[in-house]
Structures are given as structure tokens and as C-alpha cells.
C-alpha positions in Angstrom: 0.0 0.0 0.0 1.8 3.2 -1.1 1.4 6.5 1.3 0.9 10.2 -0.5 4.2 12.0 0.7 1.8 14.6 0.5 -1.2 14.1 2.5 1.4 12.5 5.2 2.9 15.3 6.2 0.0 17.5 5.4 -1.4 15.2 8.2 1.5 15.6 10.5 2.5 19.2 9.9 -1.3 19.8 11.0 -1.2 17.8 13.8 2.1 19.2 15.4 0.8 22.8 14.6 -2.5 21.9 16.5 -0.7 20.4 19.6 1.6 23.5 19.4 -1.5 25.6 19.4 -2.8 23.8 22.2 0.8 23.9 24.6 0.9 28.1 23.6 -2.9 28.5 25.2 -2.3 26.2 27.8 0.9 28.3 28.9 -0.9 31.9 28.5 -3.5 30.9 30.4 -1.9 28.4 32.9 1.3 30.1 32.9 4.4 29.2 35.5 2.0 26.9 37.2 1.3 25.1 34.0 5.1 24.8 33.0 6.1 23.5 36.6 3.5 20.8 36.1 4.7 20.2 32.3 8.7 19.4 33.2 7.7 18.3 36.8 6.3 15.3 34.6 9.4 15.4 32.9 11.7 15.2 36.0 13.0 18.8 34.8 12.9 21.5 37.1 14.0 25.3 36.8 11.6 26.4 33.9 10.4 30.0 34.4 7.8 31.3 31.9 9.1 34.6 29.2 6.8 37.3 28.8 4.4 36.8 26.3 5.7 37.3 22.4 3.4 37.0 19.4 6.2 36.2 16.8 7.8 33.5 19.7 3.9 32.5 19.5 3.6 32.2 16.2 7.1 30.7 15.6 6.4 28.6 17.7 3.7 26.7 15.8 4.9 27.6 12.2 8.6 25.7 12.7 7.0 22.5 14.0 4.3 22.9 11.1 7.1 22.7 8.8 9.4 20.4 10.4 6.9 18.0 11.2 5.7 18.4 7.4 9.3 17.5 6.3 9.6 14.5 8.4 6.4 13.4 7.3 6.9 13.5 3.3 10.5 11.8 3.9 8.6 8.9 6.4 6.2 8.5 3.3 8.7 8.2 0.7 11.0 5.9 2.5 7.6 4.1 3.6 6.7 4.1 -0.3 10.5 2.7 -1.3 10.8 0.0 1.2 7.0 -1.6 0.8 8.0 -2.0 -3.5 11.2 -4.0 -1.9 9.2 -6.1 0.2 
């Protein structure tokens, strides 16, 4: 079954952008409290929360749009390559 490099890292690009989205409310509303909780999950402690920055905001969903995009067409096309060995 051969994967669209496209639609996969549509899909993925999406997704990390969403969950981005979701960790950039979560820390303007929940703020210091909400990162102790994050890393205190994570065994990391030390975290202190920047003022708020609307291009960091914004950066901060668009680069793991793209990266996760990029990822995602190279998982399909390796995906596509190694299924026509098999």
C-alpha cells in the first residue's frame, strides 16, 4: 500500500501545529504553574515562563508545522521505497 508524501505530512504538519496551538494556550493561560506541572512530569525543574511574544507564538507553531511536514513527506517516501522491496 503506497502512502501520499503529501497528504502525510500534510497530516503531520497539522497535527504538530494543533498540539503546538494547544501547549501556547495552555501556557498563556496556565502560565508558570502550567510549566512547573509540564517538566515536573518530565523530571525537569528550573523552567520560568518569558513574557508573552506574538512572533515567539507564532514561531512557535509555524517551525513545528514545517518540520513535522518534512519529516512526514521523507517517512512516506522511505515508507513508499521499502514496501515495493518487500
Amino acid at each position: 500500500m503506497a502512502l501520499n508524501p503529501k497528504a502525510v505530512a500534510l497530516t503531520l504538519g497539522i497535527f504538530a501545529a494543533v498540539v503546538h496551538l494547544i501547549f501556547t494556550i495552555a501556557i498563556v493561560v496556565g502560565g508558570q504553574s502550567f510549566l512547573n506541572w509540564v517538566a515536573g512530569i518530565h523530571m525537569i525543574s528550573g523552567l520560568t515562563v518569558a513574557p508573552f511574544s506574538a512572533m515567539n507564538a507564532v514561531m512557535g507553531i509555524v517551525v513545528p508545522f514545517i518540520l513535522a511536514s518534512i519529516f512526514g513527506y521523507i517517512l512516506a517516501t522511505i515508507w513508499n521505497f521499502v514496501s515495493e522491496k518487500v
